[in-house]
C-alpha positions as CSV (number, residue, x, y, z in Angstrom):
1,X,157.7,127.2,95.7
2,X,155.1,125.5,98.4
3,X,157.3,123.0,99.7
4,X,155.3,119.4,99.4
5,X,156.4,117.7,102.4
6,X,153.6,118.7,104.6
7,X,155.6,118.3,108.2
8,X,158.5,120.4,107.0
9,X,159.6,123.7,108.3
10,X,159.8,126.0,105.0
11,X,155.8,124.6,104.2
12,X,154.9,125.9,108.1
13,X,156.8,129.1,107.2
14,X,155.1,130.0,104.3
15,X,151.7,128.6,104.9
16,X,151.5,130.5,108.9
17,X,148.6,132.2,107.9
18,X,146.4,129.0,106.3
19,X,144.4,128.2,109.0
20,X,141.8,126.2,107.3
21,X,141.9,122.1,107.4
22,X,139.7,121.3,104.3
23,X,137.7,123.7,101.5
24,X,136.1,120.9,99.5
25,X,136.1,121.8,95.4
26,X,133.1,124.1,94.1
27,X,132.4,125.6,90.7
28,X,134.7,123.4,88.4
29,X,133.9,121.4,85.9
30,X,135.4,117.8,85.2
31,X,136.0,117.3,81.8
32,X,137.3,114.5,79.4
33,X,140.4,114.7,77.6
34,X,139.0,115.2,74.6
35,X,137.5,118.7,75.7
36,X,139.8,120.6,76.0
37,X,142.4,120.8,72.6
38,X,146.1,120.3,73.5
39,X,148.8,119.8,71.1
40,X,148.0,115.7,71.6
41,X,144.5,115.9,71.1
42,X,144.1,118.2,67.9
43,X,141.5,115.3,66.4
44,X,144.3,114.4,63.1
45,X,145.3,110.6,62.7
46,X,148.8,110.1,63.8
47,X,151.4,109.5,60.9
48,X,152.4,105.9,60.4
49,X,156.2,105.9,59.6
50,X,158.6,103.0,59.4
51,X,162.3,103.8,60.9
52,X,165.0,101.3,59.3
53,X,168.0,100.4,60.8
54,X,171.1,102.2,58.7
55,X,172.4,100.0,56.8
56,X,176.3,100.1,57.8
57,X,178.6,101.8,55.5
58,X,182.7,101.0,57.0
59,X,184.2,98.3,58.6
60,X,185.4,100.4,61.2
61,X,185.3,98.5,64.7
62,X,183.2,101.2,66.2
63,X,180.6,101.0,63.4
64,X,178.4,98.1,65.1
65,X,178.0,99.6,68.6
66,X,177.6,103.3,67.5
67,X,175.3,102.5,65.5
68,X,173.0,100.7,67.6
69,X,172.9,103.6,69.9
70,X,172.3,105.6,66.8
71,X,169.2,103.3,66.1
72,X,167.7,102.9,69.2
73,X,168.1,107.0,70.2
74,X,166.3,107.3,66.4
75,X,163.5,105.0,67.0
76,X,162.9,106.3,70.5
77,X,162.6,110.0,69.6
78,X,160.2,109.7,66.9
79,X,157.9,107.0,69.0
80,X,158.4,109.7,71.8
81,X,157.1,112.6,69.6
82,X,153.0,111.8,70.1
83,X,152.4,112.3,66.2
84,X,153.8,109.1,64.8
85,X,152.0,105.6,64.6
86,X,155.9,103.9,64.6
87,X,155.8,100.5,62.7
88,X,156.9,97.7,64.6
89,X,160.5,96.2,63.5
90,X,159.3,93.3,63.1
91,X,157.0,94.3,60.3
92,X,159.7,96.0,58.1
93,X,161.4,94.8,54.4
94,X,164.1,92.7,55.0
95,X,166.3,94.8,53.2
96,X,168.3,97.4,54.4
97,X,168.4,100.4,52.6
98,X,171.4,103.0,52.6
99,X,170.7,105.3,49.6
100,X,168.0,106.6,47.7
101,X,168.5,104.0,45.0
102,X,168.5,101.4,47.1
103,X,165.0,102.0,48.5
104,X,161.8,100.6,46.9
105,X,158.9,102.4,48.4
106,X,156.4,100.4,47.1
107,X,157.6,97.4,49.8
108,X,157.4,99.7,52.5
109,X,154.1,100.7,51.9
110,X,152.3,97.2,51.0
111,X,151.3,95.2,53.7
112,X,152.3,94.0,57.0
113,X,154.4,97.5,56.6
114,X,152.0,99.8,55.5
115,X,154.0,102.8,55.8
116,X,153.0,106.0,54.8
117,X,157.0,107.8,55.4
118,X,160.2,105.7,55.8
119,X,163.6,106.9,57.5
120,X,166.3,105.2,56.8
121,X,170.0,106.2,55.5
122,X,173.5,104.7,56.3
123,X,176.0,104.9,59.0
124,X,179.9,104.9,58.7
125,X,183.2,105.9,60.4
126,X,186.0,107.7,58.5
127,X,189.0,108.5,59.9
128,X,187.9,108.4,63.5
129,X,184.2,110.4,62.9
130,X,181.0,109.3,62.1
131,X,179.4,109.9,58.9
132,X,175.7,109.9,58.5
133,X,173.3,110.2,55.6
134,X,169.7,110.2,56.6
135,X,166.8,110.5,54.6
136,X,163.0,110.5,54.6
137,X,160.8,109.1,52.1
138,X,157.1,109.3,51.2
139,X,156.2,105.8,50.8
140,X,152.8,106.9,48.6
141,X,154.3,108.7,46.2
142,X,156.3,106.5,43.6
143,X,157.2,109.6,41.7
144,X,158.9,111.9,43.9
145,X,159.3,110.5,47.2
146,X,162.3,112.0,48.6
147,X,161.2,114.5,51.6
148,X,164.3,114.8,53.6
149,X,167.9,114.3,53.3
150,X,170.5,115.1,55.7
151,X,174.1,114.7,56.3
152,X,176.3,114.6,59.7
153,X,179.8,113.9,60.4
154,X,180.8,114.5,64.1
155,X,183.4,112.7,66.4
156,X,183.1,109.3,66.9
157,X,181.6,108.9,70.7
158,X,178.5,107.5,71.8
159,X,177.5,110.9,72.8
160,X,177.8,112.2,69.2
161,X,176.2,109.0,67.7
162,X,173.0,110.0,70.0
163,X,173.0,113.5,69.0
164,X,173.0,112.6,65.4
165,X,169.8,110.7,65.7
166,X,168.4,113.7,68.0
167,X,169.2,116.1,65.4
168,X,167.1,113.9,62.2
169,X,164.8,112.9,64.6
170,X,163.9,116.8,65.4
171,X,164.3,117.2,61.1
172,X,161.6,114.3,60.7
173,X,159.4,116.2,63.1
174,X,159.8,119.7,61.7
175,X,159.0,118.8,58.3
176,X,155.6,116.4,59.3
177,X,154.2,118.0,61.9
178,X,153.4,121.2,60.0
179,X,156.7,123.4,61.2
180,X,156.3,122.4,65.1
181,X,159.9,121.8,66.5
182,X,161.0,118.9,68.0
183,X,162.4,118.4,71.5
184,X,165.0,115.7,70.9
185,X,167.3,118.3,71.4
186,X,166.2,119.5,74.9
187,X,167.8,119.2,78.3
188,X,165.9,118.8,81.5
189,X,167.0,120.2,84.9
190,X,166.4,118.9,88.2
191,X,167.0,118.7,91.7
192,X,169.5,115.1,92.8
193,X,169.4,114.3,96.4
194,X,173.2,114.1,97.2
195,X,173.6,112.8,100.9
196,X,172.3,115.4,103.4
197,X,172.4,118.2,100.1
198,X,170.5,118.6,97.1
199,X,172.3,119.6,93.7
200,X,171.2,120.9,90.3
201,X,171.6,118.2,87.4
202,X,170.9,118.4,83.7
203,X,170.2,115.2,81.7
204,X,169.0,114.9,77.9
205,X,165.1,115.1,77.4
206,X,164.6,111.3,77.4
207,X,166.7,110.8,80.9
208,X,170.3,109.8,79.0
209,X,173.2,112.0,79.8
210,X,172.6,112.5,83.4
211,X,175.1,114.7,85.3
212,X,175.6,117.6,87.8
213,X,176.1,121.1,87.2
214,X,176.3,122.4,91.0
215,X,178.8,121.0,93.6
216,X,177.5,123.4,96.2
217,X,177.0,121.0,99.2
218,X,173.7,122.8,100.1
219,X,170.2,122.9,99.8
220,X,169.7,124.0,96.2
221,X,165.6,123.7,94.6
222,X,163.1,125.3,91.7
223,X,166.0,125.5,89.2
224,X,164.9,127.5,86.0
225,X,167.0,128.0,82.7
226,X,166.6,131.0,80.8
227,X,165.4,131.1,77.2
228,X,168.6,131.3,75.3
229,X,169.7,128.0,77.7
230,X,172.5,130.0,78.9
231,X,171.6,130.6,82.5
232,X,170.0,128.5,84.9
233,X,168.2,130.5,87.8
234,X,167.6,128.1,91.1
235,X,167.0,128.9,94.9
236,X,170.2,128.1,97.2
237,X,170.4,127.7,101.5
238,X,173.3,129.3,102.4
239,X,174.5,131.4,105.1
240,X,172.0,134.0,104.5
241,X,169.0,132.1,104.1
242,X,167.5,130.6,100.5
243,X,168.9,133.5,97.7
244,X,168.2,133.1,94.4
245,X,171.6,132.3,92.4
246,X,172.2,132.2,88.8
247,X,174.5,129.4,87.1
248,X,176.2,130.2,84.1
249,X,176.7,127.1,81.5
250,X,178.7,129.6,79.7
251,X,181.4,129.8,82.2
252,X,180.4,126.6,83.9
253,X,180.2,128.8,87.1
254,X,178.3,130.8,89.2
255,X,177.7,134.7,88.4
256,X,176.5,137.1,90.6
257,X,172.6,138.0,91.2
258,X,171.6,140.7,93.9
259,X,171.6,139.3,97.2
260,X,168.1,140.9,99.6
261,X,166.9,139.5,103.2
262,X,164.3,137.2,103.9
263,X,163.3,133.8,102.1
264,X,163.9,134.2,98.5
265,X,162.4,131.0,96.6
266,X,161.2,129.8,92.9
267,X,162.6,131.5,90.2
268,X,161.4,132.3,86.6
269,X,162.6,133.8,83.8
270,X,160.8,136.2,81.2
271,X,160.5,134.9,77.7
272,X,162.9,137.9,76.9
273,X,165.8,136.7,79.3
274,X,165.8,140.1,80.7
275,X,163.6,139.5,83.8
276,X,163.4,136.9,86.9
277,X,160.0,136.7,89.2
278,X,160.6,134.9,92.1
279,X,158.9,135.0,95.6
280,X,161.0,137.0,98.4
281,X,159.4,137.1,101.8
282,X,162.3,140.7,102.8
283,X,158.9,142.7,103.6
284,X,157.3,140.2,106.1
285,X,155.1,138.3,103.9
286,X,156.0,136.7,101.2
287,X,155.5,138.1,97.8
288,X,156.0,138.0,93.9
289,X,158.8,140.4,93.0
290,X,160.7,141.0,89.4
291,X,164.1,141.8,89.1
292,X,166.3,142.6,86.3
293,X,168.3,139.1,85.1
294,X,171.4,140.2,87.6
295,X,168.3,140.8,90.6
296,X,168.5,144.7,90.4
297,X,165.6,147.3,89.9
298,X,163.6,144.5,91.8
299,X,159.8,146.0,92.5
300,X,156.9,143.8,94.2
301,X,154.3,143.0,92.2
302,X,152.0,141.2,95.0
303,X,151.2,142.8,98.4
304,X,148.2,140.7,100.4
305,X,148.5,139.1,103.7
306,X,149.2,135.2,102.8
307,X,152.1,133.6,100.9
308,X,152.4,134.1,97.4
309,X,155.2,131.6,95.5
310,X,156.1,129.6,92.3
311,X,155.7,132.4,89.7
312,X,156.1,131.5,85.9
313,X,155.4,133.9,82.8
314,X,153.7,133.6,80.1
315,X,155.6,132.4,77.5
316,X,153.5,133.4,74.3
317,X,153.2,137.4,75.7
318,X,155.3,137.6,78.7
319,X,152.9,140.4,79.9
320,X,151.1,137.7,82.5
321,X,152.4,135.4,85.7
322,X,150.6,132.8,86.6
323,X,151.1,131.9,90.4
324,X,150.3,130.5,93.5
325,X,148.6,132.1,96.7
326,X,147.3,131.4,100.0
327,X,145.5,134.8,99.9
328,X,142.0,133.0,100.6
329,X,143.1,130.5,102.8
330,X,144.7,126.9,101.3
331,X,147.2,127.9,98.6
332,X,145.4,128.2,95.0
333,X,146.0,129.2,91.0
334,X,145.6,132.7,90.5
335,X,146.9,134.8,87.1
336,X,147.4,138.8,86.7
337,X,149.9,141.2,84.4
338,X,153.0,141.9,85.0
339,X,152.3,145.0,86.7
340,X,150.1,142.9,89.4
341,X,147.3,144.0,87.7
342,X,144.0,141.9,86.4
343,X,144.0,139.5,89.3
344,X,142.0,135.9,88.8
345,X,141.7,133.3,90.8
346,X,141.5,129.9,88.5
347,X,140.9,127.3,91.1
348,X,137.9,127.1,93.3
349,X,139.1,124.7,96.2
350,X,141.8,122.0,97.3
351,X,145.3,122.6,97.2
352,X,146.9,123.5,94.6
353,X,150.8,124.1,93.8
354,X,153.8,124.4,91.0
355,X,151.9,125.7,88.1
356,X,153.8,125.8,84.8
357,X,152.6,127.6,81.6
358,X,152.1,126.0,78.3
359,X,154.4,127.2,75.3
360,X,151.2,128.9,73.2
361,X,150.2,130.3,76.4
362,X,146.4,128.7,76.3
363,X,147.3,126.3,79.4
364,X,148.5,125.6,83.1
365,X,149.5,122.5,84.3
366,X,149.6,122.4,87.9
367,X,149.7,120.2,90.6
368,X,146.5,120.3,92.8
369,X,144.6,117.9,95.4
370,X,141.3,118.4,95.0
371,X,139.7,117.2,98.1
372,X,142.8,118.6,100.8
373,X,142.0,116.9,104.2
374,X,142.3,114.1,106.9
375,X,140.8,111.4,105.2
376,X,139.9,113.0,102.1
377,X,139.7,110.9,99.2
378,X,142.4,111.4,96.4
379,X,145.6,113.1,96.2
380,X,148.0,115.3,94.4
381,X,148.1,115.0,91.0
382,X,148.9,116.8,87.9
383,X,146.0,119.1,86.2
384,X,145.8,120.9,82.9
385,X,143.7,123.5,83.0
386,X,141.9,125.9,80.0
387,X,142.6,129.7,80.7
388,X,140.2,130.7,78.8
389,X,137.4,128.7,80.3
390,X,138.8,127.7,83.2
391,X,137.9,123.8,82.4
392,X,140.6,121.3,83.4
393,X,141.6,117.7,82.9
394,X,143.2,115.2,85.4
395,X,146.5,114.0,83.9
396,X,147.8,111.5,86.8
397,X,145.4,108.8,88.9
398,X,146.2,106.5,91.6
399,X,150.3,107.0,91.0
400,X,151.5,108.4,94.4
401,X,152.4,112.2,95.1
402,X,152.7,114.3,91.8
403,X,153.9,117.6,91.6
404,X,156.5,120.5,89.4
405,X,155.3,119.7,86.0
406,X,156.8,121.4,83.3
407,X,155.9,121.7,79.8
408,X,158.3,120.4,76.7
409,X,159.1,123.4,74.1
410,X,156.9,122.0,71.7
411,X,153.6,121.6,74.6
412,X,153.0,118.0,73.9
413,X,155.0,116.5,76.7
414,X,155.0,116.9,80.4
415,X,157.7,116.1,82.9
416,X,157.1,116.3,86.9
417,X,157.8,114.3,89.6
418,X,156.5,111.7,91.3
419,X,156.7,110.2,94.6
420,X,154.3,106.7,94.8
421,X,155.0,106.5,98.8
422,X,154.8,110.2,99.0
423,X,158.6,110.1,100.5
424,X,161.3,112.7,99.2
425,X,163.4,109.9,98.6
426,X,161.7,108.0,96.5
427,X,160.9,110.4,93.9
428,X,161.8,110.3,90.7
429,X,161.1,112.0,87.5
430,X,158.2,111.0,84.7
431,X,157.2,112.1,81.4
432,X,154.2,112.0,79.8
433,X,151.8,113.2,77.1
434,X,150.2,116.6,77.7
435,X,146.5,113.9,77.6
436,X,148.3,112.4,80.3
437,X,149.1,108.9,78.1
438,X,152.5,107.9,77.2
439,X,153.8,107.9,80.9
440,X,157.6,106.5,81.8
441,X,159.7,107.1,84.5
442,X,163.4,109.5,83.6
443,X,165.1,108.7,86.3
444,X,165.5,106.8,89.6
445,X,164.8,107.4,93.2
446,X,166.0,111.2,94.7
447,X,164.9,113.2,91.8
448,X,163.0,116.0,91.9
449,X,161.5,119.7,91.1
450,X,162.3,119.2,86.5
451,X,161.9,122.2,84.2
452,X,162.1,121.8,80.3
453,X,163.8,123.7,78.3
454,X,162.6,126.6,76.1
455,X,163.9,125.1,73.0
């Protein structure tokens, strides 16, 4: 991890050896969003589907307000899923359908509604738990237009009723967008600003659920969870400098990794769980090293005068890191194997840093300021960028500091963090489309440094 507050002692550490004050950008070519073909820009209409309220099925007290959250958390995850056209409420049938029988497709799909799918099912409460029946129908086909249909029964909480709707949203989306999981599902993990300390938090992929995981009263950044969502990798300052500790959510403690000297920042895990990269400065400079998931049989893979930080694997192969590297000078976007082999630079200027590699391993997103100076027009902002061709796409204008974007499990969505005064404590945490539309804030002020979940 480059630190991004420019005065601070860990970015003067690391960056010792970057002497130059500006490289200006040379070789790269500025393309639309429509040239290069992320999951949100595959050229297919979105689907237009109409999500009913469930129609209440008990008398139970609790019905009225868990369903509403039920509702809402619904609604939301399919407008947040980039492949819907969601019909407005106010455009649906007045009626309220709870059962198959009950549903007549052919208002649902006639004007103002116009819908091509419709999800819609009833909500009750039986002897203290929730009992949903959700299904999907095909509002073109009269004959057979039953798609979906799904039960749940869970505890009655708010927390279960918004699960529920996470769960059939993430069905919906399975079965329309061609076998492509859904993310409703998915956790985020960040950094909270905590007085004078910074602590690892975990919140539900749409910023609900927000709560700590770490009560270490220290510095902690980059966390990382591995890909079974069982561990959650992260830098620490203690006594012995920044070490690289593991959480378990298991055990809901910590669990021991290998301790070594030096500055030991920005962990990331293998797509197999079985290996962590992270940058370790114990031989003088610092460099990319893997370790085994408990930090033994550690061997550098980097070895060049200049900092090199914030490795991530790809996630497709897991035979490639992408990373960053003040080799040349400013810190920029270089790839290679695993071995440290097949070294190439990807950015051709600025300063760029916190790269994070797309799900079908065809992308980066990375944070980069193009034009790096005093007085230099621009900022830091969030860039996709082509492997293949090395093209790239500006995802953030105009919006302040952005930096750590991370990709959602299914590579339509990315979250990072933003700071519109440039000031630690005012960041929070945004998400957006992976065209960069589709942008809303997660949390508040003193968030920081997210990373999606594999699944």
């Amino acid at each position: 991890m480059l630190s991004t507050n420019r005065s601070s002692p860990i970015r003067h550490a690391q960056l010792y050896c970057l002497g130059a004050l500006l490289i200006l950008l040379v070789g790269v070519s500025v393309l639309s969003a429509q040239d290069i073909k992320t999951e949100t820009s595959k050229g297919v209409s979105n689907i237009r589907i109409a999500v009913a309220d469930f129609k209440a099925g008990s008398a139970d007290p609790q019905v009225d307000g868990l369903k509403r959250t039920f509702d809402t958390t619904l609604y939301a995850d399919l407008a947040n899923a980039g492949i819907f056209d969601i019909v407005s409420k106010s455009l649906l049938p007045q009626s309220t359908p709870g059962a198959p029988a009950e549903m007549n497709v052919q208002q649902w799909s006639a004007a103002p509604t116009a819908a091509s799918m419709v999800a819609f099912g009833s909500f009750s409460i039986q002897g203290g738990r929730i009992v949903c029946n959700g299904f999907l129908f095909d509002a073109k086909n009269l004959q057979y237009p039953q798609v979906l249909a799904k039960q749940y029964s869970e505890e009655a909480t708010e927390d279960s009723a918004r699960q529920i709707a996470h769960r059939f949203a993430d069905e919906i989306i399975f079965r329309l967008s061609g076998g492509s999981q859904g993310i409703a599902e998915s956790k985020i993990y960040y950094v909270k600003l905590d007085g004078a300390n910074k602590e690892i938090w975990e919140m539900d992929y749409d910023g609900a659920n927000q709560h700590p995981l770490t009560h270490l009263g220290a510095i902690s950044l980059s966390p990382r969870i591995s890909p079974d969502n069982s561990r959650l990798a992260f830098s620490s300052l203690g006594h012995d400098g920044f070490q690289i500790r593991i959480f378990s959510l298991v055990l809901g403690r910590m669990v021991n990794f290998t301790g070594v000297g030096g500055t030991n920042l920005s962990p990331a895990w293998s797509p197999n769980g079985k290996d962590i990269a992270y940058s370790s400065s114990r031989s003088g400079d610092p460099e990319i090293w893997i370790s085994d998931a408990n930090g033994s049989l550690a061997r550098r893979i980097t070895s060049f005068r200049g900092p090199d930080v914030s490795p991530v694997f790809n996630p497709r192969t897991g035979s490639q890191i992408a990373w960053i590297s003040g080799r040349t000078g400013l810190p920029q976007l270089y790839i290679m194997d695993t071995d440290g082999s097949a070294v190439q630079r990807m950015t051709d200027g600025g300063y760029a840093t916190s790269v994070s590699w797309s799900p079908n391993g065809q992308f980066l997103a990375f944070a980069w300021d193009r034009k790096y100076g005093p007085g230099a027009p621009g900022g830091q902002d969030i860039y996709i960028m082509e492997i293949a061709t090395k093209k790239w796409i500006q995802l953030t204008h105009d919006g302040g500091r952005c930096d750590f974007p991370s990709w959602s499990p299914d590579g339509r969505h990315i979250v990072y963090a933003n700071s519109p005064d440039g000031k630690a404590r005012s960041t929070k945490i945004m998400t957006m489309l992976a065209d960069g539309t589709g942008k809303r804030a997660l949390t508040g002020p003193g968030a920081d440094m997210p990373n999606w979940s594999w699944k």
